[in-house]
C-alpha positions in Angstrom: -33.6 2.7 3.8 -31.4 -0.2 5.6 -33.6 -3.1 6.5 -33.4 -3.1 10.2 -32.8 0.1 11.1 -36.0 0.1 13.4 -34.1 -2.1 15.7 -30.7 0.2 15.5 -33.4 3.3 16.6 -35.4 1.4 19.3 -38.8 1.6 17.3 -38.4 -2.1 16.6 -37.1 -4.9 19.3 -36.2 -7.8 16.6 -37.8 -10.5 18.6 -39.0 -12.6 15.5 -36.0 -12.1 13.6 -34.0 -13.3 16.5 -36.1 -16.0 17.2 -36.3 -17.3 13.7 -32.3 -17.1 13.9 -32.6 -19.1 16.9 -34.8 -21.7 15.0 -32.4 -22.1 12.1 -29.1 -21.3 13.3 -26.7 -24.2 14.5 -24.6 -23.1 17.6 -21.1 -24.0 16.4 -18.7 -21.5 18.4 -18.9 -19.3 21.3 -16.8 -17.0 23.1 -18.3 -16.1 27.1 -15.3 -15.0 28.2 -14.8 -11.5 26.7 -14.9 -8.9 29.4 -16.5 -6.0 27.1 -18.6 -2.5 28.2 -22.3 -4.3 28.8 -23.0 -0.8 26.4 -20.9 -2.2 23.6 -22.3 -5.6 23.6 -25.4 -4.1 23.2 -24.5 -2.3 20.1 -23.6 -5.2 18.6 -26.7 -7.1 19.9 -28.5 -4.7 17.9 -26.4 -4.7 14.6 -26.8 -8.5 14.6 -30.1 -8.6 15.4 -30.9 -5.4 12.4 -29.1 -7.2 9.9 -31.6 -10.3 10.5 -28.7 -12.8 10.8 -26.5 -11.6 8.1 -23.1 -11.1 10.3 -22.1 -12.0 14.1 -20.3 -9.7 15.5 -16.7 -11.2 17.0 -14.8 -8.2 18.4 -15.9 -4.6 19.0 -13.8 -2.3 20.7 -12.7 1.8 21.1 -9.1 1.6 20.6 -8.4 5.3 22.9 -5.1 5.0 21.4 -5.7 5.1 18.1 -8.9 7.6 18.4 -10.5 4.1 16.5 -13.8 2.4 16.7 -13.6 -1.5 16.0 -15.7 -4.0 14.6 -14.8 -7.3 13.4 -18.1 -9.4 12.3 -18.4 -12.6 10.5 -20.5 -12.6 7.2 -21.2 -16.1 5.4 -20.1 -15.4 1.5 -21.9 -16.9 -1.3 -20.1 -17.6 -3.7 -22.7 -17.9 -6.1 -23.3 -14.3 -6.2 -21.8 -11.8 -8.7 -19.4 -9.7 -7.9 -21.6 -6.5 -7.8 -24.3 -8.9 -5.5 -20.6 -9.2 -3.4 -20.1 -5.8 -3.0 -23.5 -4.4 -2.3 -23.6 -7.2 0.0 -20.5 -6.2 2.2 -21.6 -2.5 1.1 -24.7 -2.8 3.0 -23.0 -4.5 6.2 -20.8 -2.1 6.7 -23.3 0.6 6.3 -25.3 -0.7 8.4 -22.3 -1.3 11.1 -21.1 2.9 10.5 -25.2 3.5 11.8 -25.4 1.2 14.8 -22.0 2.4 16.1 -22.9 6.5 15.7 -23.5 7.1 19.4 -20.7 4.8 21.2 -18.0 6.2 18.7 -18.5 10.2 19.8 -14.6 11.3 20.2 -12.8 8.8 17.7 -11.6 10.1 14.5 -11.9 7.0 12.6 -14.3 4.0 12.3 -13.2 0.5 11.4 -15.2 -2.7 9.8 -13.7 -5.8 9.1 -15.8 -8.7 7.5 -14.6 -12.1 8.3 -15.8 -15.2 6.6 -16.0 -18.1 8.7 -14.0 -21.3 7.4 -13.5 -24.8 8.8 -10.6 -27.8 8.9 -11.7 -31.5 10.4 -9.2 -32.6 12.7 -8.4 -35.6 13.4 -9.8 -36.0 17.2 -11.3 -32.6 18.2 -13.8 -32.5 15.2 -14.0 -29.4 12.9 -12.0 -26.4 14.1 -13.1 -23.0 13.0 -11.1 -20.1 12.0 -11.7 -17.0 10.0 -10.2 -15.2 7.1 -10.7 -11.5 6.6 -12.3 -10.4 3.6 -12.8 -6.9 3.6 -11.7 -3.9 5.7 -13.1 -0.6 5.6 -11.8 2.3 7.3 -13.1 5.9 7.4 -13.0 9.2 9.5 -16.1 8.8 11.6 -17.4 12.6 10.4 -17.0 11.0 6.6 -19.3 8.0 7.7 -21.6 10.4 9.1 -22.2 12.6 6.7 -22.4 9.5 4.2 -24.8 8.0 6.0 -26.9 11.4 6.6 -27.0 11.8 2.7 -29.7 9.6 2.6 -28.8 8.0 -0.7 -26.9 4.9 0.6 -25.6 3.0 -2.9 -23.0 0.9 -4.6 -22.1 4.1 -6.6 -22.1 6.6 -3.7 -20.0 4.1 -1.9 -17.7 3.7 -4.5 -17.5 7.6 -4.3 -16.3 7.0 -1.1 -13.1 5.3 -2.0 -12.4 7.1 -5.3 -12.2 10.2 -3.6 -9.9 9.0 -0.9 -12.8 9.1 2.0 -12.9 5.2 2.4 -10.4 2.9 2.9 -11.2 -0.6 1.5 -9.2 -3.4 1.5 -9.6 -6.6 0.3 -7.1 -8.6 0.9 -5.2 -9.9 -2.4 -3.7 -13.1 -0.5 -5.7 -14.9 2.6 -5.4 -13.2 6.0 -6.3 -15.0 9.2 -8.9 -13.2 11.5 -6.2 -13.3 14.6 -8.2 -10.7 17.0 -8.6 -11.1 20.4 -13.1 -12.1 20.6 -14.9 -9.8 23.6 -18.6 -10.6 22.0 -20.6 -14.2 22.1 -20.1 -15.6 18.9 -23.0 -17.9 17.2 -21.1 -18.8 14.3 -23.2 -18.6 11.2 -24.8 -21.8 10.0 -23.9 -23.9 7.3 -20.1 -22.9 7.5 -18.3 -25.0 4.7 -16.2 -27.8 6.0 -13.1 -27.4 3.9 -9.4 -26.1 4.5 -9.8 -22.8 2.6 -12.4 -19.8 2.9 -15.3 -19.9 0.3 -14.5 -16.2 0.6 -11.1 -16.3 -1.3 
């Protein structure tokens, strides 16, 4: 089982995991002035707080259009970890994103995830501005996701299933790509952000 999923199903409200985030976590960014369905900014209030700190949700959003559910999130890399560690790292994120988002994407056809790692540049007279780089996009058909995640057997494997058998899209961009989204959810940028003028996520 996904740690946090007591807070996605309401058995579990997160308070101490929030609060240590609180404790350890340097506010750094933040957007107020997104205009988003209160219903939707509490989705992601819950993914954040189930993934104890892990990503910070920057944009969620039903494209109608598109028949899409959206999530943009940023996710610190380490890029100490092996590739696999990488992998099951993202892999677990974006599980974890598909669950929290089950009830508030009835009627699309496809779900979204984009993982952002943060990034900074010093400037000259404003201090360190912030930016993001996306480094992994996964797109699947929301009764794909569902069925996935109803399986029971979440795993690097079974999610690589998902993409050799054409299920899951995922992308990882082979040159960098700027997050340039439009924000509708507070963002806490994650601590310790690296203070350089390219993405530890490469």
């Amino acid at each position: 089982m996904l740690p946090g999923l007591k807070v996605l199903s309401g058995q579990d409200t997160g308070d101490a995991a929030e609060n240590r985030l609180v404790e350890t976590s340097e506010l750094v960014m933040a957007d107020k002035g997104g205009t988003t369905d209160p219903a939707l900014n509490g989705v992601a209030d819950r993914i954040e707080t189930a993934s104890g700190g892990a990503i910070d949700i920057i944009e969620i959003r039903n494209d109608l259009n598109k028949r899409e559910f959206q999530v943009y999130a940023l996710m610190l890399h380490d890029p100490s970890l092996s590739q696999l560690d990488s992998l099951n790292q993202f892999r677990r994120a974006i599980e974890l994103t598909w669950r929290g988002i089950m009830q508030q994407s009835v009627g699309d056809k496809t779900l979204k995830v984009a993982l952002v790692f943060p990034g900074s540049v010093q400037t000259l007279d404003k201090g360190p501005s912030y930016y993001g780089v996306i480094g992994a996009t996964a797109t699947i058909s929301r009764d794909d996701a569902l069925v996935y995640l109803d399986s029971g057997s979440p795993s690097l494997q079974n999610f690589a299933n998902l993409i050799t058998d054409g299920k899951l899209a995922y992308d990882q961009p082979a040159s960098p790509e700027l997050y340039t989204g439009t924000p509708n959810h507070p963002v806490f940028m994650l601590s310790q952000v690296p203070t350089s003028s390219s993405s530890s996520g490469g």
